[in-house]
C-alpha positions as CSV (number, residue, x, y, z in Angstrom):
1,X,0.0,0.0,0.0
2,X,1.5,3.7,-1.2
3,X,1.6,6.7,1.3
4,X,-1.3,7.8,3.0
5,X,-2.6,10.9,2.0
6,X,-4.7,13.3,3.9
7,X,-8.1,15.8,3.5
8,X,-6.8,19.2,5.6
9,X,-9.8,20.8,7.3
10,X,-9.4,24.2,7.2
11,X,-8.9,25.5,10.9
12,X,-5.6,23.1,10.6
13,X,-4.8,25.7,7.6
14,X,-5.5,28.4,9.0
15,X,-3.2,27.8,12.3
16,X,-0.5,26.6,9.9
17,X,0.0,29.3,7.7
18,X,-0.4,31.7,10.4
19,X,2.5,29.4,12.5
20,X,-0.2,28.6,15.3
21,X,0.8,24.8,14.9
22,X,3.1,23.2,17.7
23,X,6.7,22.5,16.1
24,X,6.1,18.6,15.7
25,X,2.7,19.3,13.8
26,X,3.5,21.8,11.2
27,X,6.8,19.4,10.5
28,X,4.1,16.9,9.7
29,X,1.8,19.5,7.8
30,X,5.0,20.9,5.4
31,X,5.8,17.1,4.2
32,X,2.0,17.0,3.6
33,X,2.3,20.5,1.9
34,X,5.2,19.5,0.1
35,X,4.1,16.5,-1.6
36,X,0.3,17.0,-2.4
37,X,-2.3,19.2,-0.1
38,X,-5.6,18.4,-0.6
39,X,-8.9,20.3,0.5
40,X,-12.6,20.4,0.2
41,X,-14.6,22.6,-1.6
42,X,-15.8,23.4,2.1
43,X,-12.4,24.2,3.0
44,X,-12.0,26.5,-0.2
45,X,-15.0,28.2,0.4
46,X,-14.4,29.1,4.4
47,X,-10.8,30.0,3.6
48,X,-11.0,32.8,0.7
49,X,-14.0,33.7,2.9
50,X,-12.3,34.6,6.2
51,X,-12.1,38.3,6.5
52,X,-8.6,39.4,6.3
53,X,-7.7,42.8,6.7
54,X,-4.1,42.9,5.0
55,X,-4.2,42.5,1.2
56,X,-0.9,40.4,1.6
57,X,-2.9,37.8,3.8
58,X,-5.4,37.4,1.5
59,X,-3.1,37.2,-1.0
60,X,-1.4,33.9,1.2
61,X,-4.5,32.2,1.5
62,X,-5.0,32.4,-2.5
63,X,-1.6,31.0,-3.1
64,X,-2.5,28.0,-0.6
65,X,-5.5,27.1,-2.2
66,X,-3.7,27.6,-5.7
67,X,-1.5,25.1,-5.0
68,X,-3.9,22.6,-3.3
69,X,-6.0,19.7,-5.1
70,X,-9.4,21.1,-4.1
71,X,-12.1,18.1,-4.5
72,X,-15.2,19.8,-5.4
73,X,-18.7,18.1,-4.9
74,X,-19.2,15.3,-7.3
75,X,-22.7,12.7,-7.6
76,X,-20.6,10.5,-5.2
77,X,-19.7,12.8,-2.7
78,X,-23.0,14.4,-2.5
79,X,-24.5,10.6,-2.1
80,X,-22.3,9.7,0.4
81,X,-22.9,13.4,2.3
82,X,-26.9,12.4,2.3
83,X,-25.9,9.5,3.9
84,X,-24.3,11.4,6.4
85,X,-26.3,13.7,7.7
86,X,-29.3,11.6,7.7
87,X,-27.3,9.1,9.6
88,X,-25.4,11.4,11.8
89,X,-27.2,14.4,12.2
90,X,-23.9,16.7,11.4
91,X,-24.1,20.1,10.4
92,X,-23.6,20.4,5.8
93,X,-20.2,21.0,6.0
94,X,-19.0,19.0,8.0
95,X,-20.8,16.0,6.4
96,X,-19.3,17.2,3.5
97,X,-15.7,17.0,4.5
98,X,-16.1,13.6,6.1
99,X,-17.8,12.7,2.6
100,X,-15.2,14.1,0.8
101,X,-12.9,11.8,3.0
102,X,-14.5,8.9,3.0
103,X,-14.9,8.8,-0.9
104,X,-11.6,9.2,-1.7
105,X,-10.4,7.2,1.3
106,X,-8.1,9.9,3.1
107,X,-7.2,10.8,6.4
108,X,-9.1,14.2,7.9
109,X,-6.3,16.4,9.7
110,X,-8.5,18.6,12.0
111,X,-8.8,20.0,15.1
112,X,-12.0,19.1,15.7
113,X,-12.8,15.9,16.4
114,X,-16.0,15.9,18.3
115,X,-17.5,16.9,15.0
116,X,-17.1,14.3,13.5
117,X,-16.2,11.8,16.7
118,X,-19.3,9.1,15.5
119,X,-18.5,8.6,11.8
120,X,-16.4,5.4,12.8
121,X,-15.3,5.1,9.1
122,X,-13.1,8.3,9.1
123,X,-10.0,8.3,10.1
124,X,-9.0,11.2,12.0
125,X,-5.7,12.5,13.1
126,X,-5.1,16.1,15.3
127,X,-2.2,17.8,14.6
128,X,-2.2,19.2,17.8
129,X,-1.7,15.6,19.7
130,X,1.1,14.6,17.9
């Protein structure tokens, strides 16, 4: 089996390019970076949404997502996020990004675990614990 690859929710981006991460964790998040990030749409979408107030800041968020593999919503996805949230009860986005994970069999790195702490499928990892 090849290298795992991991889905990067976006409050782990968000500490990480603002250097919030604890030393062992953003080593683990620039390998990740360095070979192939991947995001949701969701992710995306939250990220170029967060209200900057520098130009330049903005402008480092854009440059992330530009060289990121963003998985958009897809018939499968979209299935699997139904499933979800009738099953679950989880708020849209967050079914989406465990969708998105789930699909394409990847690892969510996120901070927050209790929201998605009864989808037993995902695998889940906290860059904060390691």
């Amino acid at each position: 089996m090849g290298q795992p690859y991991y889905l990067i929710d976006t409050n782990v981006v968000i500490d990480y390019l603002s250097g919030k991460l604890p030393p062992k964790a953003t080593y683990f998040i620039n390998a990740i970076v360095d070979e192939a990030p991947q995001i949701s749409v969701i992710t995306k979408i939250e990220i170029l949404g967060f209200n900057t107030q520098k130009q330049q800041s903005y402008q480092t968020l854009v440059d992330f997502i530009d060289a990121t593999i963003v998985f958009n919503l897809d018939n499968d996805i979209v299935d699997k996020t139904i499933e979800l949230r009738k099953t679950y009860r989880i708020k849209l986005p967050d079914a989406i990004i465990a969708a998105t994970v789930l699909v394409n069999e990847l690892i969510l790195l996120t901070r927050n675990i209790s929201d998605f702490k009864n989808i037993e499928a995902l695998k889940i990892i906290d860059p904060w614990t390691l």
